[in-house]
C-alpha positions in Angstrom: -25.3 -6.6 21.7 -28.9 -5.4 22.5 -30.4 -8.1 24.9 -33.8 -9.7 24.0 -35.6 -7.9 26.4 -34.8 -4.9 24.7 -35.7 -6.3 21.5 -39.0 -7.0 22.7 -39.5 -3.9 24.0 -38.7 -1.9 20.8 -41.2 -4.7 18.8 -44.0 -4.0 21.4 -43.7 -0.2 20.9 -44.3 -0.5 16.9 -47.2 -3.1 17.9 -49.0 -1.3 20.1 -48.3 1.9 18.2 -51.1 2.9 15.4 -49.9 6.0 13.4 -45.9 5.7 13.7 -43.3 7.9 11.8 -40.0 6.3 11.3 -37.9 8.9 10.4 -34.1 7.2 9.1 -31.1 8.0 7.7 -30.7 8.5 3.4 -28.4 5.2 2.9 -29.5 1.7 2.3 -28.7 0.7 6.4 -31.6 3.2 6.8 -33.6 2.4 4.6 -33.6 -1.5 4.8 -33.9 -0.8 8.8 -37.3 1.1 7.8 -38.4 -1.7 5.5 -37.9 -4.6 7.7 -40.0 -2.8 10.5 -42.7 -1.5 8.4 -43.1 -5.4 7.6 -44.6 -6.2 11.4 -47.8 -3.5 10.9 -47.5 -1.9 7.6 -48.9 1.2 8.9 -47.3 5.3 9.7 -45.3 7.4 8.0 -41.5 7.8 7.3 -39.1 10.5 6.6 -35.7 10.1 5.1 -32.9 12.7 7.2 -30.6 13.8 4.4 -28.0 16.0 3.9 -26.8 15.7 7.8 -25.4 13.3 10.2 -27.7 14.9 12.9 -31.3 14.8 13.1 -32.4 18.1 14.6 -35.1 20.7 15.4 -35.0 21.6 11.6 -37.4 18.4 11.3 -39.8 19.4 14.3 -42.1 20.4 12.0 -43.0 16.8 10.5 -44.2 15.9 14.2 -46.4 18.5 13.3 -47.6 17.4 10.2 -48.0 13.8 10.8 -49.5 14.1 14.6 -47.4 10.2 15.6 -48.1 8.2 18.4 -44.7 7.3 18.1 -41.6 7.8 16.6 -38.5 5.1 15.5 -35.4 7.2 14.2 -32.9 4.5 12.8 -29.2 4.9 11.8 -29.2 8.6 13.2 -26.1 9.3 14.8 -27.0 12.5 16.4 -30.4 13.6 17.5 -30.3 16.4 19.2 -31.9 17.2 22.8 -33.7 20.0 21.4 -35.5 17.8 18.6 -36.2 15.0 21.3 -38.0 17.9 23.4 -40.3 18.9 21.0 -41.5 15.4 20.7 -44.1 14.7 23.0 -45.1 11.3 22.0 -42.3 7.9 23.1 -39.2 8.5 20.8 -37.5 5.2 20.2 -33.7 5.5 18.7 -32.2 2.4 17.2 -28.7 2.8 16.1 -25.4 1.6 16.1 -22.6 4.6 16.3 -20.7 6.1 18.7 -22.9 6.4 22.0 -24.7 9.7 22.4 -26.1 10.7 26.0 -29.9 12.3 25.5 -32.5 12.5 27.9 -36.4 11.6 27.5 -35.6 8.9 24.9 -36.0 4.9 24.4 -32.0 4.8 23.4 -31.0 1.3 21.8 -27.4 0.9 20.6 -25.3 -2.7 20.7 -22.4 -0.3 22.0 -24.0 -0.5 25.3 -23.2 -3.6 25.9 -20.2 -4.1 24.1 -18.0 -0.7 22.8 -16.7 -3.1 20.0 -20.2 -4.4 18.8 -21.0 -2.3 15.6 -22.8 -4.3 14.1 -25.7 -2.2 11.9 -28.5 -1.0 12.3 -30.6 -3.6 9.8 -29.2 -6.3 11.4 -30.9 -5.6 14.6 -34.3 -4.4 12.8 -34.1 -8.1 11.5 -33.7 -9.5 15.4 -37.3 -7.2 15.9 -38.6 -8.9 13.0 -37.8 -11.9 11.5 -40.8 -12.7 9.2 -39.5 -14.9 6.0 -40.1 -11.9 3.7 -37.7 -9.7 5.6 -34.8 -12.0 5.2 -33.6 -10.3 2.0 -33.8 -7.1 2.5 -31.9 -7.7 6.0 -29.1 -8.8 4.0 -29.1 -6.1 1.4 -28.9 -3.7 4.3 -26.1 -5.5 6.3 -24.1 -5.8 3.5 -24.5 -2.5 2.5 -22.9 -1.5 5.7 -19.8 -3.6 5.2 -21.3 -6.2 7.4 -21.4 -9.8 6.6 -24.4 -11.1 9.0 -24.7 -14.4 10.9 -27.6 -15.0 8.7 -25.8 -14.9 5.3 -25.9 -18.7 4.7 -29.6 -18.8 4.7 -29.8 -15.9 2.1 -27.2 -17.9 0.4 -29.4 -20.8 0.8 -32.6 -19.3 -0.1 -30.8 -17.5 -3.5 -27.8 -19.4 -3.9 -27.4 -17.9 -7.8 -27.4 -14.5 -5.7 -25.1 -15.2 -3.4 -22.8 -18.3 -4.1 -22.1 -20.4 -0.5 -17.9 -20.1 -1.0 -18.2 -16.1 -0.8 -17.8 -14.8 2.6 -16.2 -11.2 2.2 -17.8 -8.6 2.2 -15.9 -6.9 -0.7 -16.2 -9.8 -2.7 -19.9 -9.7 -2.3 -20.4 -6.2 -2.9 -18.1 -6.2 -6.2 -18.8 -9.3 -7.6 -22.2 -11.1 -6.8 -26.2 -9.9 -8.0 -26.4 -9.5 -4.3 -23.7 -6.7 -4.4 -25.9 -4.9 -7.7 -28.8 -5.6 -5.8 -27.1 -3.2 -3.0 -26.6 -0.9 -5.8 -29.7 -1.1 -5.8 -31.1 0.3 -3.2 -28.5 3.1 -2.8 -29.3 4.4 -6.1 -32.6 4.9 -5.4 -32.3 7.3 -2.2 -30.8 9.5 -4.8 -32.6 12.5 -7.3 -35.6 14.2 -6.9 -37.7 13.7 -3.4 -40.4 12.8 -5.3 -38.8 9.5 -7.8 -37.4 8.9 -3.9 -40.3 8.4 -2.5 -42.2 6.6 -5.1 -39.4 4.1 -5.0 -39.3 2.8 -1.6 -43.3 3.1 -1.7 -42.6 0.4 -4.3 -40.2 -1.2 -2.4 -42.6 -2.2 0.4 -44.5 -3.7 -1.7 -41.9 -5.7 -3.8 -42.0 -9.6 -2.1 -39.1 -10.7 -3.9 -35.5 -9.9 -5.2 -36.5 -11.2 -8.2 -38.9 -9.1 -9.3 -36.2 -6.2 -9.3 -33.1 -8.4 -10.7 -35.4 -10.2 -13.5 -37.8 -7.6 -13.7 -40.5 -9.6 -13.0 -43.5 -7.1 -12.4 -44.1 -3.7 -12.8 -42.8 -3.0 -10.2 -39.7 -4.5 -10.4 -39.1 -3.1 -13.8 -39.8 0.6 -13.0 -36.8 0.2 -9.8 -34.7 -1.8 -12.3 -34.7 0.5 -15.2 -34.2 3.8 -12.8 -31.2 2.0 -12.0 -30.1 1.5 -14.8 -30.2 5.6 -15.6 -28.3 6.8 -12.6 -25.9 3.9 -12.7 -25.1 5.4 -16.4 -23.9 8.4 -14.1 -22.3 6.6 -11.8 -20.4 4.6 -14.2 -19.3 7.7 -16.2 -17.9 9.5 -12.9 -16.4 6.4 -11.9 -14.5 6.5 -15.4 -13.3 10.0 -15.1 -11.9 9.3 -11.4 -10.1 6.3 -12.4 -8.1 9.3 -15.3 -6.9 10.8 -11.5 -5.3 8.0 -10.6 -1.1 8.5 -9.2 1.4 7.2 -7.5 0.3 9.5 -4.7 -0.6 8.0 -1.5 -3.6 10.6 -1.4 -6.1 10.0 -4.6 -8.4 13.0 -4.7 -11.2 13.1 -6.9 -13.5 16.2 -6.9 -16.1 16.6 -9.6 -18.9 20.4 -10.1 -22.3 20.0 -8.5 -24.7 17.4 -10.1 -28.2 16.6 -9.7 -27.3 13.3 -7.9 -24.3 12.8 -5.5 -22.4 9.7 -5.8 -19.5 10.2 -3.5 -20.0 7.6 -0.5 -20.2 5.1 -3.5 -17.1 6.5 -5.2 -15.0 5.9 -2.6 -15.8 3.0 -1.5 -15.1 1.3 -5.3 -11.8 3.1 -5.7 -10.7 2.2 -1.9 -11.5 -1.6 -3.0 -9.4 -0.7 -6.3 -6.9 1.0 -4.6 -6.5 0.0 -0.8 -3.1 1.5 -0.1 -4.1 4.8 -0.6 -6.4 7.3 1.1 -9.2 8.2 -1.1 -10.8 11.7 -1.2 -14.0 12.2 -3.4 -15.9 15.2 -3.4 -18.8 17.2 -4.5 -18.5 20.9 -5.1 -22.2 22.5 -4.3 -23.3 26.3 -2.9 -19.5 26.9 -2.4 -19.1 24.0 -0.6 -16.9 20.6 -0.9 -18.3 17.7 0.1 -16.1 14.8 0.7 -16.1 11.0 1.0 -13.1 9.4 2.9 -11.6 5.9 2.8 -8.7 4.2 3.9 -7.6 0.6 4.6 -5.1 1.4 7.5 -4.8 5.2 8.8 -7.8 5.8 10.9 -9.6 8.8 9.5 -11.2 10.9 12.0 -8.7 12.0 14.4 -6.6 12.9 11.0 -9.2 15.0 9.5 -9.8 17.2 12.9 -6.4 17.6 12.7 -6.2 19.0 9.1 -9.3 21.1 9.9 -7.0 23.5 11.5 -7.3 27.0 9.9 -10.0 25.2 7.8 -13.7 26.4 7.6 -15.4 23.2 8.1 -16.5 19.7 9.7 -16.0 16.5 9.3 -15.7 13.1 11.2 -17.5 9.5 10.8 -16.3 6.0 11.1 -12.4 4.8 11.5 -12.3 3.8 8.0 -15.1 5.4 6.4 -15.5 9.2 7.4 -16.8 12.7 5.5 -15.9 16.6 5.8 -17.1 19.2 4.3 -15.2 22.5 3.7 -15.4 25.9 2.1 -14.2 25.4 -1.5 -11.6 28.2 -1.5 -10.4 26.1 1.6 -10.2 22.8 0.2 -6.2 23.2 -1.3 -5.3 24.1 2.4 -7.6 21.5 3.9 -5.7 19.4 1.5 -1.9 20.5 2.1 -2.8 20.0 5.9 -3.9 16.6 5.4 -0.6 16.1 3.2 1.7 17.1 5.7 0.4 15.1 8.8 0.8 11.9 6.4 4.4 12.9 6.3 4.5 12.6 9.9 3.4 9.4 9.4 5.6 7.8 7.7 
């Protein structure tokens, strides 16, 4: 857990701060984190880390630009030392990974505490600020993390067509409830052009209910609603032609040419709820380059994928459960056959 006094200290920071820049990771755990803090002063600047795990130098350049008094990175993994050094205002770093060991940095991580606490990183931007307004959002990033929060009966309470009391698993909730579309939601639009990005969660922060989004009650709920509605007509038809690759193979492996908009996090985690005996691979092919999506219900992933790395040009790595790699494309049939044979080992 993150004590109180820690809490406090993080909410003190963004109070006292008057030109932040919250800089997050590109899923909806990042983002809702970002939206639920913005709430307490409505004031700074954000930038969404894409494309990496690791937040790095290669950003310097918006200290630069924006000139902060402070800066909050949330759901960042890795930040490296050299980044942290060229920041020369307080640096607070809420997340909830594996613990990383950096210098000159407000570090805040429920691993502290407790190795087995994971528990997001929305959940404890929700602890920093509980106004009314943030409830919903809170939920739509905890859930969006595969995390069913201790507050979930109030949501439930507060919109109980959203969320029906009797459902309690996360799956369930994601699949099957408006709360699950409006996660959906909120991952779709961190994805297509930076600047439809960006307009969107400028919207966002101003959007006071789920409503307005669900029953398109405004404007602005309409505009988020219908761009929806055109990249989930993507999603669905990739979703369509991965369900074709289905086997009896323990390994399904879907990997589709480079499109404007990469849906492979969301792939795999709807075909590992369709499928949870297998190991699912989904993957992007861009610049020469596959980019992959891992699931599994029961082999832990990350030690397995360093392993079929071997003779491999590429990285990869991530949660026990949840992990991605990315590899040379000419690569990817050994990368493959590697992972293959250590499964036979497993058996």
């Amino acid at each position: 857990m993150i004590p109180n006094d820690k809490i406090n200290e993080i909410k003190d920071y963004i109070d006292k701060a008057e030109n932040p820049l919250f800089m997050f990771d590109d899923d909806p755990d990042g983002l809702c984190s970002y939206l639920v803090l913005n709430k307490l002063k409505e004031r700074g600047r954000y930038v969404i880390i894409k494309a990496s795990p690791k937040l790095d130098v290669d950003y310097s350049y918006k200290i630069k630009e924006y000139s902060p008094d402070l800066v909050v990175i949330l759901d960042k993994p890795i930040v490296s030392q050299e980044f942290i050094n060229d920041v020369h205002v307080p640096v607070v770093w809420l997340d909830h990974h594996p613990i990383v060991n950096r210098k000159g940095v407000h570090y805040y991580n429920p691993r502290i505490n407790d190795k087995n606490d994971t528990r997001c990183t929305t959940y404890w931007a929700y602890q920093i600020n509980k106004q009314e307004n943030a409830l919903w959002i809170a939920t739509v990033g905890c859930v969006s993390d595969w995390f069913v929060p201790d507050f979930i009966e109030e949501f439930s309470e507060k919109y109980p067509n959203l969320l029906p009391k009797n459902i309690k698993d996360v799956e369930e909730i994601l699949f099957k409830t408006k709360l699950g579309v409006l996660s959906n939601i909120f991952s779709f639009m961190l994805k297509g052009k930076s600047i439809d990005i960006k307009q969107s969660i400028n919207i966002f922060k101003k959007i006071e209910s789920p409503y307005e989004i669900l029953n398109q009650e405004s404007s602005r709920g309409k505009f988020i609603y219908k761009r929806y509605e055109l990249i989930n007509k993507q999603y669905q038809k990739l979703l369509n032609e991965a369900l074709k690759n289905v086997t009896k193979e323990k390994i399904l492996i879907f990997i589709y040419k480079d499109a404007q908009i990469s849906f492979t996090s969301n792939l795999s985690n709807e075909l590992i709820v369709k499928y949870p005996d297998k190991i699912i691979i989904v993957g992007r092919v861009k610049s020469g380059d596959v980019k992959m999506s891992l699931r599994s219900k029961r082999i832990i992933l990350p030690g397995l994928i360093e392993k079929a790395l071997e003779n491999v040009r590429g990285y990869g790595g991530g949660h026990d459960f949840a992990s991605g790699a990315n590899v040379k494309e000419e690569d990817f049939d050994r990368f493959i056959e590697n992972l293959k044979d250590l499964l036979k080992t497993k058996d």
